[in-house]
C-alpha positions, 0 to 999 in steps of 0.5 A, a space after each residue: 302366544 309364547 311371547 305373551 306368556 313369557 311376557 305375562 310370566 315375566 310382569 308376574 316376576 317384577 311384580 313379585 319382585 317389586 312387593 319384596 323389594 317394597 316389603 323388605 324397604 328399611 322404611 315406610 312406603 306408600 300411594 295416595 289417589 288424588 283424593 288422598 286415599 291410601 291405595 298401598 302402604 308396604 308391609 312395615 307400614 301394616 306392621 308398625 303404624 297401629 292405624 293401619 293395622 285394620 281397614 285402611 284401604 281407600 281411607 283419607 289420613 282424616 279417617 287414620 290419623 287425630 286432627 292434627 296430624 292428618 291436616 299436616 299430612 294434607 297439607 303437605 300433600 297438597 303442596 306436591 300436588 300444586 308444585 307437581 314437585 317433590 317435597 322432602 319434609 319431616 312430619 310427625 306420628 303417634 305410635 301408641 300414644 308416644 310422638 315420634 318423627 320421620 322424614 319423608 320424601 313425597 312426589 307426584 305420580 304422573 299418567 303418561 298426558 302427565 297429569 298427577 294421579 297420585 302420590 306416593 311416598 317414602 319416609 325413615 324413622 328418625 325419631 331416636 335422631 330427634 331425641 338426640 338433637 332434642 338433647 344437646 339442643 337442650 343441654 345447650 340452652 341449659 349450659 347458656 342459661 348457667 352461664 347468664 345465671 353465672 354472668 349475673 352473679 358476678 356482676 353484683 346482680 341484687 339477691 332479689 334479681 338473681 333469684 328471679 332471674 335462676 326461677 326464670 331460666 328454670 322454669 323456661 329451659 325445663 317447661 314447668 309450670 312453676 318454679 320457685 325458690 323457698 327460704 327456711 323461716 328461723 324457727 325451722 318449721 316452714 319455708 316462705 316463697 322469695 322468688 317464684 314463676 308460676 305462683 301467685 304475685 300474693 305468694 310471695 314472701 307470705 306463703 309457706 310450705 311445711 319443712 318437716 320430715 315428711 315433705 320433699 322440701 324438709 326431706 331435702 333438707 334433712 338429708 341434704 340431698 335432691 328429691 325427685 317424685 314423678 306422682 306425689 299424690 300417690 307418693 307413699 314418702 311424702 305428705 302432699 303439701 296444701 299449696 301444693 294440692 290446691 295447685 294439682 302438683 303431680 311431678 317435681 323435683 326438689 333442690 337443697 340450697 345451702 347457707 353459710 351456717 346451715 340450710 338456706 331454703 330449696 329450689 322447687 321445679 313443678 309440674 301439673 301434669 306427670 313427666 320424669 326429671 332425667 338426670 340432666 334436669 336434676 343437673 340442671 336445677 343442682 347447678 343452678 343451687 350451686 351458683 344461688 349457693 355461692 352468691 348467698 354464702 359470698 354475701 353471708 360473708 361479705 355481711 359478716 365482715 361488714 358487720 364486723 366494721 359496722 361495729 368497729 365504727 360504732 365502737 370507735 363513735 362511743 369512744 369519741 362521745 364518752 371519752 374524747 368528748 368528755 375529755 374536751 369538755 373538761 380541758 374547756 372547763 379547766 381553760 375557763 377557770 384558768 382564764 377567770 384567774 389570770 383576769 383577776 390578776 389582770 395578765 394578758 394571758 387570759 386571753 389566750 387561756 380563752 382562746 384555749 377554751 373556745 378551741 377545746 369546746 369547738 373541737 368537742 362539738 365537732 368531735 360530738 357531731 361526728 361520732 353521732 354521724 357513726 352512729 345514727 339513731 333509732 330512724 323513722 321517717 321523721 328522724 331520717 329526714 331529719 338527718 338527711 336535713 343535717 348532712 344537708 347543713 354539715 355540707 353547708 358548713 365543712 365546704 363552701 358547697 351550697 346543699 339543698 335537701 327536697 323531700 316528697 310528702 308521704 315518705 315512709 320509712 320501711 325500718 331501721 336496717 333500709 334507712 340506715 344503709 340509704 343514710 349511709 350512701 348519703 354521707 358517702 356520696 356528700 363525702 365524694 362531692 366535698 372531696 372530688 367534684 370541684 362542685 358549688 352545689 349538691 342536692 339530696 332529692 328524695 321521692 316517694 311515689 307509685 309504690 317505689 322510692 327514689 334517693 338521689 344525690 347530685 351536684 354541679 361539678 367536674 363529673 367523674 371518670 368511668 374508671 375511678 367509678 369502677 375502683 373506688 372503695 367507697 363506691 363498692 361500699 355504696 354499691 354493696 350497701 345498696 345490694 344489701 335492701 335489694 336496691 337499684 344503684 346506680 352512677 352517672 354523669 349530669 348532662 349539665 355537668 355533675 354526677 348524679 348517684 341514685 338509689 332505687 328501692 320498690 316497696 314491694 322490695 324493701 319491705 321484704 328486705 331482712 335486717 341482718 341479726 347484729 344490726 337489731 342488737 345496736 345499742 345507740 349512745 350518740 344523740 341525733 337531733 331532738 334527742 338527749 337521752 343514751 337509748 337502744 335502737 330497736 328493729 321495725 318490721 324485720 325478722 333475724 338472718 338465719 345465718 
């Protein structure tokens, strides 16, 4: 009998050591039957798991846990239970109303004819471990899609494309549910949608957003600075935008972007369902503004200085047109009349003062032919291809290259600013042919179809080396032409030996394509053909540049 109560004293001690052990485990522990009914859980559990809090003896995870939760937990118990193994996993809890993580470490328990009879578990909280990793995870993605927004923006990626692709990246990296970036209209009043995700295609370059005070957007930008608001519904600081209460917009961030002369637009980051911006997703999104910023004042120069060449070469056609020409004119004229006198007097040399005169009338047409290719007229589909038919026998004539111009039907012309610059990398390209390929014919193709435009100059010659396609002035001229109406440029060599130069523009494109506010105030002198008159071009379509 004393063995016994010394053995029973000493079962009652283990078992009391065993329920502190268990109790003051810097962690979760438990037991399941077979059924997965819970048969123990330590204190921590009763203390820090709200389900089990009340009744949870010989309660399945289905009875304590939502749906979802409980399923991965049977599974995952399943899965001991089959293998007759451990299994180290991480799962995943609610605890009053915020997910968190643990991992842990389940196993069967076996009788002693070693069949399972139960399993038991141990796990430790690693949610703030989680959240950590979540983070620089996070931060990662957002450092590499800077670095891709980066590469594009150095590459010459069109405005177009480069704003599609930092919404894109925004939206991805954040999980929003829409992103967009917003363009101040001139008269200040409104911001349009130039690149979204999330919005209606229809949105885009139509719908506007109010740019007063009293909106993030306007705040933003009035006092160059972010905007952040968790519930603007209930934002006392801001009026709620419609598009934006048509769209339950609750939470969002708003990102000033600057121009070159002023304010560009802003970057919206917006969320339907409520959720704080942290300080590294406004980072985030003010880089992203920043590289947007850089691009949009880079360009803004380059337009400037382009413009700045652009009429320096209109300036010099004039001059060509009304004083050389003028000029030539006369000396022909006074050729003529000299000739007309030395054949009264019957000496020989009348016929060197005609020569003398068809020289200066040839030279004034070529002179007159080349300042109106400085400065094409008032261009519509009718006096763009028209030109394009011109350089076409300009070719024919200055070289022994055969040119052929092809045309689809049912061209339309998007406006002055798009056809002047696609006229321009026409000439540029024949100017290339004429003096490089060693080609004996070119053809200009223009194709017009399924919502997108297509014009292509190739010939037959030598093709051309990757490097000199790299360097060359003229083609970072074309290339930056092309960029200019959101155009797809692109060089290449014929199969059949050649090059072929394409430029590639969709509708939807081009007609949001903005005319910069100098080329509008042109004032055409040169005659284009079927013309007689001086005139002023005046712009198709297109709103001024706010600088």
């Amino acid at each position: 009998m004393g063995q016994l109560r010394v053995h029973n004293k000493q079962t009652l001690i283990a078992r009391d050591n065993f329920a502190l052990f268990m109790d003051n485990l810097p962690g979760y522990a438990w037991m399941k039957d077979i059924q997965g009914r819970y048969v123990y859980v330590n204190q921590r559990v009763t203390q820090e798991m709200v389900p089990f809090r009340g009744d949870w003896f010989q309660k399945t995870d289905a009875e304590l846990w939502p749906h979802q939760i409980a399923s991965e937990y049977s599974t995952n118990d399943q899965t001991v239970v089959d293998t007759r193994s451990t299994l180290q996993i991480v799962e995943n809890y609610i605890h009053e109303g915020v997910q968190g993580y643990v991992l842990v470490t389940k196993f069967p328990i076996f009788d002693e004819a070693g069949t399972v009879v139960m399993i038991g578990g141990t796990s430790v909280d690693i949610t703030a471990l989680k959240r950590v990793e979540h983070q620089l995870t996070l931060r990662n993605r957002q450092q590499n899609a800077i670095a891709q927004l980066g590469h594009q923006a150095l590459t010459g990626a069109s405005m177009s494309d480069l704003l599609n692709e930092a919404v894109t990246l925004a939206a991805g990296i954040l999980e929003i549910d829409y992103c967009s970036v917003l363009e101040i209209l001139p008269d200040e009043k409104a911001l349009v949608i130039r690149a979204c995700i999330g919005w209606k295609p229809q949105f885009l370059n139509k719908t506007a957003v109010p740019a007063g005070a009293g909106s993030p957007s306007g705040y933003a930008l009035l006092h160059n600075q972010t905007v952040i608001f968790e519930d603007l519904p209930h934002d006392g600081r801001f009026e709620n935008p419609t598009l934006y209460r048509d769209h339950k917009i609750i939470s969002g961030a708003v990102v000033p972007i600057a121009g070159r002369h002023g304010s560009y637009g802003v970057l919206h980051a917006l969320s339907a369902i409520k959720r704080k911006f942290t300080a590294d997703d406004v980072s985030f999104l003010e880089s992203i503004t920043n590289i947007v910023t850089t691009v949009i004042q880079r360009r803004s120069l380059e337009k400037e200085i382009f413009e700045i060449a652009e009429n320096e070469q209109r300036r010099i056609g004039e001059d060509l047109h009304d004083s050389v020409c003028q000029d030539l004119i006369s000396a022909g004229l006074f050729a003529k009349s000299l000739q007309q006198k030395l054949v009264a007097k019957s000496l020989p040399e009348s016929n060197e003062a005609g020569e003398l005169m068809r020289i200066a009338c040839e030279t004034a047409k070529r002179i007159r032919e080349i300042a109106r290719g400085f400065i094409p007229a008032d261009l519509n589909a009718d006096s763009f291809v028209a030109l394009l038919r011109a350089a076409a026998k300009d070719v024919n004539k200055r070289s022994s290259i055969m040119c052929q111009c092809r045309i689809s039907r049912g061209f339309d012309i998007p406006g002055n600013f798009v056809a002047y610059q696609l006229f321009r990398i026409v000439q540029e390209s024949l100017n290339n042919v004429i003096k490089h390929s060693h080609a004996t014919k070119v053809w200009i193709v223009l194709n017009a179809a399924h919502g997108k435009t297509k014009l292509t100059v190739t010939d037959n010659g030598t093709g051309f080396l990757p490097r000199v396609a790299t360097e060359g002035m003229g083609l970072h001229i074309m290339r930056y032409r092309a960029s200019s109406i959101d155009a797809i440029f692109s060089i290449e060599c014929r199969p059949a030996g050649g090059t072929i130069v394409s430029c590639k523009l969709e509708n939807s494109v081009r007609n949001s394509v903005q005319e910069p506010l100098a080329f509008s105030a042109i004032h055409e002198k040169v005659r284009t053909p079927g013309r007689s008159k001086s005139h002023t071009a005046e712009p198709h379509g297109y709103r001024r540049v706010r600088q």
